[in-house]
N, CA, C and O of each residue as an XYZ file, in Angstrom:
256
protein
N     -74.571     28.075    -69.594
C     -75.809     28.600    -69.038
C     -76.755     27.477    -68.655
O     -77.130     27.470    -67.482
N     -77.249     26.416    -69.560
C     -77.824     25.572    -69.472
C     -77.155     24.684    -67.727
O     -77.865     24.395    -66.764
N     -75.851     24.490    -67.841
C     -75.657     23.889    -66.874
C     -75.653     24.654    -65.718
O     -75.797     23.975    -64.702
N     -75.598     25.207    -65.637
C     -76.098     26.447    -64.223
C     -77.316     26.156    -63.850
O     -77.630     25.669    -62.763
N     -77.880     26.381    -64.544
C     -79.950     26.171    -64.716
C     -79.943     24.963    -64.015
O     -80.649     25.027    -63.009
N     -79.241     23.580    -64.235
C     -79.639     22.450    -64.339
C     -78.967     22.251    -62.165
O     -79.347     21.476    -61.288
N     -77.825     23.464    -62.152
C     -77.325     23.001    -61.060
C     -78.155     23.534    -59.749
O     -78.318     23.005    -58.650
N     -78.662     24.894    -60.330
C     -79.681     25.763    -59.167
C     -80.653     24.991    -59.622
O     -81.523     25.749    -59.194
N     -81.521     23.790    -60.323
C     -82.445     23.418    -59.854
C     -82.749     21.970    -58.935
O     -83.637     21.389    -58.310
N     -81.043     21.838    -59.433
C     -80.600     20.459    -58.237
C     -80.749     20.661    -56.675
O     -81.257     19.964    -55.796
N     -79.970     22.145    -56.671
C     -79.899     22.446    -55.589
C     -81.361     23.163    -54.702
O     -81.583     23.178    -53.491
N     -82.010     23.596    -55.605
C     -83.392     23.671    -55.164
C     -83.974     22.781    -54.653
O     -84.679     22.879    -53.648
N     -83.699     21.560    -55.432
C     -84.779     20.456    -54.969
C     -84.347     19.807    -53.853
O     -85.275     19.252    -53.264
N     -83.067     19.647    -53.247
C     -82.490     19.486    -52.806
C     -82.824     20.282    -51.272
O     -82.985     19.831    -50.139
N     -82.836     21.237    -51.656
C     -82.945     22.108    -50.006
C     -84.457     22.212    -50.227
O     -84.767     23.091    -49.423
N     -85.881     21.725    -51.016
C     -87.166     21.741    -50.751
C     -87.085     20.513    -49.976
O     -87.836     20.427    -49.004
N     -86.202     19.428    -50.275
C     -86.440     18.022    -49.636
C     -86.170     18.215    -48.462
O     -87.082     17.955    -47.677
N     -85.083     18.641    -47.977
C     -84.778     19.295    -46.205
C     -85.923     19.831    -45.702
O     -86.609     19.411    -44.770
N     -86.115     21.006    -46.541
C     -87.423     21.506    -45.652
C     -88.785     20.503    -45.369
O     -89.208     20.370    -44.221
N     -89.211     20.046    -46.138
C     -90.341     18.980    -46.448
C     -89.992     17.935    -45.241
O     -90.880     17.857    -44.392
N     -88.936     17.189    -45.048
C     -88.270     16.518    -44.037
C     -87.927     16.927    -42.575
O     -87.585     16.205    -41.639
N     -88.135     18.491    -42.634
C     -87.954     19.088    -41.593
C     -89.194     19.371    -40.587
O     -89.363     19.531    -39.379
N     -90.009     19.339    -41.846
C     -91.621     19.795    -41.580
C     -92.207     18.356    -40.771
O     -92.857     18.124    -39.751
N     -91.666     17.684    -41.697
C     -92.585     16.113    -41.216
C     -91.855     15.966    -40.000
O     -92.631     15.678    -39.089
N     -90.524     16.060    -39.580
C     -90.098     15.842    -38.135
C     -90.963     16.789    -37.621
O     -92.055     16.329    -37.286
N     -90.826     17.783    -37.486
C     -92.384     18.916    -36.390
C     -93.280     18.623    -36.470
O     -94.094     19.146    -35.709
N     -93.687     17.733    -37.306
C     -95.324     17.583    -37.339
C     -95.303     16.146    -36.028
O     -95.822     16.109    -34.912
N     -94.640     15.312    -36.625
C     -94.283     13.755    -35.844
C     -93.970     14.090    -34.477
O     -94.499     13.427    -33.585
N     -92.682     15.621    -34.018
C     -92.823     15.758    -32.772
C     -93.719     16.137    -32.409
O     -94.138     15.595    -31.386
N     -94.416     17.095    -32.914
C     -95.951     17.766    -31.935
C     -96.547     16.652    -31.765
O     -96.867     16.502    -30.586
N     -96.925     15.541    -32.638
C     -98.136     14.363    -32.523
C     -97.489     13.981    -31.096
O     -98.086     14.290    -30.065
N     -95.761     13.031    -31.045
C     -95.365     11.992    -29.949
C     -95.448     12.999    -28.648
O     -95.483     12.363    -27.594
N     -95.485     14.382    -28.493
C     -95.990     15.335    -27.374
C     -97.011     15.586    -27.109
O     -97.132     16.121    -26.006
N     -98.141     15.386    -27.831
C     -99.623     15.585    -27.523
C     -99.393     14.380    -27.120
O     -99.160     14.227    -25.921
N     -99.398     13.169    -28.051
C     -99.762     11.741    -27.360
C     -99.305     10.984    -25.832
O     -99.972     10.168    -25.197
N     -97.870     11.578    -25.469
C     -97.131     11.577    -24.495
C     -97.738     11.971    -23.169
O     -97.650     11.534    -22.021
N     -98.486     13.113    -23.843
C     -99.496     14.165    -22.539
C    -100.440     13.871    -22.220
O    -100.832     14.126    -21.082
N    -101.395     13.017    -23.386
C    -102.342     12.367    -23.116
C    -102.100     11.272    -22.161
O    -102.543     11.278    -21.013
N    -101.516     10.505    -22.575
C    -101.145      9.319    -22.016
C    -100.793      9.571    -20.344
O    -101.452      8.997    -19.478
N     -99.726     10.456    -20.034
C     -99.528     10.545    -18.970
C    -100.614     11.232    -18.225
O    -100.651     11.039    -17.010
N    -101.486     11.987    -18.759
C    -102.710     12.055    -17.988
C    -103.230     11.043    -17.823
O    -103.472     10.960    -16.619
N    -103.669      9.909    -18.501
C    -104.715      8.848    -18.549
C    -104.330      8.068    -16.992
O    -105.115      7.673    -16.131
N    -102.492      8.016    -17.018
C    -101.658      7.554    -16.211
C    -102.192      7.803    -14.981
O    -102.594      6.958    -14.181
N    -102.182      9.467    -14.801
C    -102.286      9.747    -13.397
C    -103.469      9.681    -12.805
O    -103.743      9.733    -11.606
N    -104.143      9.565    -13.729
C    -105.673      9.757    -13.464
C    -105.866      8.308    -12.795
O    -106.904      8.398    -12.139
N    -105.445      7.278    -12.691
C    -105.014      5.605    -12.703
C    -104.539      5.410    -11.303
O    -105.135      4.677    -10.514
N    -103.432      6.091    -10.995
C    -102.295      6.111    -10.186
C    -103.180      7.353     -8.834
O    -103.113      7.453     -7.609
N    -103.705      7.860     -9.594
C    -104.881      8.886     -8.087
C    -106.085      7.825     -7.749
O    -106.534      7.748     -6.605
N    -106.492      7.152     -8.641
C    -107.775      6.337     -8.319
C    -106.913      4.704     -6.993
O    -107.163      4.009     -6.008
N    -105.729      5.034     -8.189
C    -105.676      3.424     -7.336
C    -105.155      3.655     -5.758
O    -105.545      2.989     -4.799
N    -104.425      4.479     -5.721
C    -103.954      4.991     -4.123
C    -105.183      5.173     -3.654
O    -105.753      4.202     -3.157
N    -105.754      6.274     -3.705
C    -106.640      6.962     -2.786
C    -107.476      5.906     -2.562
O    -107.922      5.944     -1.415
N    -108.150      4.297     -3.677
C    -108.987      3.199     -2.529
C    -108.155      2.072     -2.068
O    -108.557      1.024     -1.562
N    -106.835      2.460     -2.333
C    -105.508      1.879     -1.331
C    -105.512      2.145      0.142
O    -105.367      1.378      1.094
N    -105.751      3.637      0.066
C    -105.324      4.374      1.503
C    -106.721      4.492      1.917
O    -106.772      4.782      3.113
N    -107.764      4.387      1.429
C    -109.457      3.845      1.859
C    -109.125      2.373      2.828
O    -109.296      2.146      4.026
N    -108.683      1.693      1.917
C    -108.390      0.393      2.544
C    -107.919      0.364      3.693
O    -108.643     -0.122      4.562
N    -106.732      0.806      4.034
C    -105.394      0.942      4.951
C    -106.279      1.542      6.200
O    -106.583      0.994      7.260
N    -106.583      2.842      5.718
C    -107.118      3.651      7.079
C    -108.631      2.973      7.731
O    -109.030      3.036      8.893
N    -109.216      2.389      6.667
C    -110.483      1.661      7.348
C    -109.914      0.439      8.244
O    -110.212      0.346      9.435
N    -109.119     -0.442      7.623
C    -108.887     -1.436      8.589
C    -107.802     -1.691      9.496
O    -107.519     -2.770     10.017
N    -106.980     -0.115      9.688
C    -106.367      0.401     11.190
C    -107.056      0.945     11.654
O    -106.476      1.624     12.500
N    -108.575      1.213     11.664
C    -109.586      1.600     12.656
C    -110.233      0.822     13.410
O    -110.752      1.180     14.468
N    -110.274     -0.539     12.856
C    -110.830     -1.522     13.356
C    -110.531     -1.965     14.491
O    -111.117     -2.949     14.943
């Protein structure tokens, strides 16, 4: 009996550590996907500024 006890609480702890490990991977992916999203906004926001006084440039001085 005793060793039964001792084996369902191995195995308990055992599958709490999976879960606990499972949790912290979802937590770590949601963070590197928010941060990812951020970032690639910051990106585009960068990549719209720098064209559009690129093509300011371009079209002002083929008017000339």
């Amino acid at each position: 009996m005793l060793n039964f006890l001792k084996r369902r609480l191995k195995n308990e702890k055992g599958a709490m550590d999976k879960i606990l490990v499972t949790l912290l991977l979802v937590i770590v992916g949601v963070g590197a996907v928010v941060g990812l999203n951020t970032w690639v906004g910051t990106e585009t926001d960068g990549v719209k500024t720098a064209a559009s006084s690129k093509i300011g440039e371009v079209t002002s001085s083929s008017s000339e």
